[in-house]
C-alpha positions, 0 to 999 in steps of 0.5 A: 985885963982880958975882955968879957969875949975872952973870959967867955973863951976861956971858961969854955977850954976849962970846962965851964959854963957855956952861953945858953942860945936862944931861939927854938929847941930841937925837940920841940913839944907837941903841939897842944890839941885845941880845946874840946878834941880828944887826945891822940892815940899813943903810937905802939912800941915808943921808946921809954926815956932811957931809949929802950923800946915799950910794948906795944898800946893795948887797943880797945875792944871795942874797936874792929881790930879787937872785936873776936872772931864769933864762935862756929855753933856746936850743932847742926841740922843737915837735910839728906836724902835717902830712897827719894825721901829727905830726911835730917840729921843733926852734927854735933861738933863738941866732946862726947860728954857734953850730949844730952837727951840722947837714948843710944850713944855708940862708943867704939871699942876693941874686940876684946871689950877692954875700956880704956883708962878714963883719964884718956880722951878718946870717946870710950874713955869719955863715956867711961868718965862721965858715966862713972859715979862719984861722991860730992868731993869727986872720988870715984864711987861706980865705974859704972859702965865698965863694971857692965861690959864686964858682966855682959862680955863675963856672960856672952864672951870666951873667957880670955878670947876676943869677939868677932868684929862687929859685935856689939855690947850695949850697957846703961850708961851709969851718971850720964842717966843724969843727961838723959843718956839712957843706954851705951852701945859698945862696936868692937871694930878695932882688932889689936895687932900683936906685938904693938899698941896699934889697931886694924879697922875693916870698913866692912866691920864698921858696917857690920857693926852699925847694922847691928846698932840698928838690930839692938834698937830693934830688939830692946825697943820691943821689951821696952814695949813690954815693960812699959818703958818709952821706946829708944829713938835717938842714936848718936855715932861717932866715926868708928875707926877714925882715931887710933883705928886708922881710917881716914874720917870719910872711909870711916863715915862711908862704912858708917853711912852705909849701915845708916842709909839701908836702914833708912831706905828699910822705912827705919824712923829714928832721929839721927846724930853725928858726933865729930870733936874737930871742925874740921872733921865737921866740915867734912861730914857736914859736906859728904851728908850734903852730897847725899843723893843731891840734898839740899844744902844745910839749915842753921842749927837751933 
């Protein structure tokens, strides 16, 4: 009769049991913590018990690595200097439909007046947008500012002929009243070259066009005057020419800036904004106002 041994033997060539052994296990379990300490944190990307890898632990947000990055305010007061004279001006970096309290926005438009659909991004169609009356379910009631760009170009322009460059057409500014926007002034600065759905700019145009942004406050300021109404003090410019113009943003500010400093220089007394969409852009004018006759540099905004 075979021993114990021998049975042992046998069970293990036919597939049974075999001998548990004692002592440690090969994966051991982790030691406990001791009473009162917090729990290790869970390693990111472990593997789940059928051996695939889990996503990687979330981690609080409250700790450093999860804190998000502050928001770049959307306003700012740069000091400049024109003629020995230090003066501020104040850089939105946001969209065109979100200013408030603002008397004159300049809108860049075409030599031939001609908005674009609403539905686009560029400040024109912006304007055009957020001027537009709507009913309480959004349903387009007055598209205010160009039903008055076409009366004034009805009035002013060759029918089917362009302006000359550098005109500007000022209009109200519809819904954006609500805002306080109070009047649009339109710079025809991008000439349409045939054949193409492209635009030529001239700094020079932008200049020009500038300069009689100034002309026009002037102008309506003194029937204001007459009737009573309070005057136009606050003017905000994008950079004309910048987008589908052209221009690079400092051709574009330059040609704007040099409007902007002989009126200035000229004893002008006008509360002054610039208008950018993209931070860097933001960077680059807040850089080039600074440099303005050794200005100081910026004072954080409100």
């Amino acid at each position: 009769m075979p021993g114990p041994q021998s049975r042992a033997v046998g069970d293990r060539r036919n597939g049974g049991p075999t001998p548990q052994k004692t002592g440690a296990s090969p994966h051991p379990a982790p030691p406990r913590p001791p009473p009162g300490a917090a729990a290790p944190a869970a390693h990111a990307g472990t593997a789940s018990a059928d051996g695939s890898a889990s996503a990687p632990a979330l981690t609080s947000a409250s700790e450093p690595s999860a804190r998000p990055r502050p928001l770049a305010p959307s306003h700012h007061r740069i000091p400049v200097r024109v003629g020995g004279h230090g003066r501020h001006v104040t850089l939105h970096v946001h969209a065109v439909d979100l200013l408030r309290d603002i008397d004159v926005v300049v809108s860049p438009s075409n030599t031939h007046l001609a908005l674009p659909e609403p539905y686009k991004s560029s400040v024109a169609a912006s304007l055009r947008r957020a001027g537009a009356v709507r009913d309480p379910a959004g349903r387009l009631v007055e598209d205010s500012v160009r039903d008055e760009l076409r009366s004034w170009s009805d009035r002013f322009a060759a029918p089917g002929l362009s302006v000359a460059p550098g005109t500007v057409a000022p209009t109200g500014a519809g819904a954006l009243a609500w805002q306080g926007i109070r009047r649009i002034f339109h710079a025809a600065v991008a000439v349409p070259r045939p054949g193409t759905n492209d635009y030529d700019v001239q700094p020079a145009d932008v200049t020009r066009a500038v300069t009689r942004v100034f002309a026009l406050l002037a102008e309506e300021n003194g029937r204001s005057a007459d009737a009573g109404l309070p005057p136009l003090r606050s003017l905000c410019l994008p950079l004309l020419g910048a987008g589908r113009g052209g221009l690079t943003p400092a051709v574009s500010f330059a040609a704007v800036w040099a409007a902007v400093e002989a009126e200035l220089a000229r004893g002008g007394d006008w509360d002054l904004h610039f208008l950018v969409r993209r931070p860097e852009r933001a960077l680059l004018v807040a850089e080039l106002l600074a440099s303005t006759d050794g200005a100081p540099t910026e004072e954080p905004g409100p």
